[in-house]
Wavefront OBJ file of the C-alpha trace (Angstrom):
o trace
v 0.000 0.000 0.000
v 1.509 3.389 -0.779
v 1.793 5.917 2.028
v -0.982 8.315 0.784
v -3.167 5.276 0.905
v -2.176 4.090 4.148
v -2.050 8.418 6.018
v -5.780 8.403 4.550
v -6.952 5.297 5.705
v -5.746 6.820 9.160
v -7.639 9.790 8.871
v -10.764 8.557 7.691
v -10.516 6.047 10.728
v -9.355 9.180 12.894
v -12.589 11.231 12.133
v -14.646 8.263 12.650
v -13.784 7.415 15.604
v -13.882 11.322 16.824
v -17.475 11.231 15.625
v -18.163 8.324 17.253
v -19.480 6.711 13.913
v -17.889 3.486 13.519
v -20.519 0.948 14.400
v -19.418 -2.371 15.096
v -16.384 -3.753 14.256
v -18.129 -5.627 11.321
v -19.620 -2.155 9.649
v -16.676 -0.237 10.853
v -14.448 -2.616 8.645
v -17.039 -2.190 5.226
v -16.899 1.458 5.903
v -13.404 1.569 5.838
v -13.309 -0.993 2.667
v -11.327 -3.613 5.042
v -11.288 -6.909 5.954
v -12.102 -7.621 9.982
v -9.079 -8.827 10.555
v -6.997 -5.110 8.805
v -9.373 -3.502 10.676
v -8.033 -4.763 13.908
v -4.162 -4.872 12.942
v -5.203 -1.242 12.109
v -6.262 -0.161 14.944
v -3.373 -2.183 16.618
v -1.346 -0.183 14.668
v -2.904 3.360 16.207
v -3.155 2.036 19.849
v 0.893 1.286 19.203
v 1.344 5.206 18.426
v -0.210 5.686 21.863
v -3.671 6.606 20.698
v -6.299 5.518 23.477
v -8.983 3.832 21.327
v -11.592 2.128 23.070
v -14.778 0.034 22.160
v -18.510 0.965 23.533
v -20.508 -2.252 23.357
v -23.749 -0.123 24.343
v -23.206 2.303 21.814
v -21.584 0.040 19.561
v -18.806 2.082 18.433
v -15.070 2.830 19.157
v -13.814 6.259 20.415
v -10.804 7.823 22.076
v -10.097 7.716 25.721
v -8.688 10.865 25.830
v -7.653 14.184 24.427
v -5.228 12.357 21.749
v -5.899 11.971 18.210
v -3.722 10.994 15.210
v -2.310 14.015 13.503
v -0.311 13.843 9.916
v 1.597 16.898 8.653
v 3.395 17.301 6.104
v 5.579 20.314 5.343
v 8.109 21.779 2.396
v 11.451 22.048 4.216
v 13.037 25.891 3.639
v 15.938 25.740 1.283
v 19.132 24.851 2.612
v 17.528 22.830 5.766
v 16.967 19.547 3.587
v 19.339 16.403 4.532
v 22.879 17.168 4.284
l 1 2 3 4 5 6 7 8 9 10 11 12 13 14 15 16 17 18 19 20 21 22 23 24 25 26 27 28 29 30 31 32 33 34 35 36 37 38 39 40 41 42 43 44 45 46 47 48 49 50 51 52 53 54 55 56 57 58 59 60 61 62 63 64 65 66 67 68 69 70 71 72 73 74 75 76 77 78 79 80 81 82 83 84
């Protein structure tokens, strides 16, 4: 998977989870286009970057513990601050 494909795959997980819009695991993975098991490595995958993500069984979705969220920049180094 390319890395564009993979940072939006994160976001669009990201903002579902903020919304609190993921359903169960089982619709949260057709949303996303993945198989059950992806869906879990990728979430895996978040928890590892020390993203609190946690599953409501009464409200049958996932959401985040706490204040943190995933956030990916990406910014045009100034000339003459590249890799030297």
């Amino acid at each position: 998977m390319s890395l564009s494909k993979y940072i939006a795959r994160l976001q669009r997980m990201d903002s579902l989870i903020a919304m609190k819009a993921t359903g169960p695991p089982e619709k949260f993975a057709y949303k996303m286009s993945l198989s059950r098991s992806m869906l879990f490595e990728t979430l895996q995958e978040m928890k590892g970057m020390g993203v609190d993500i946690r599953y409501s069984n009464i409200r049958e979705t996932y959401y985040y513990g706490d204040s943190r969220r995933i956030v990916i920049k990406v910014e045009k180094a100034m000339e003459g601050q590249g890799p030297k």
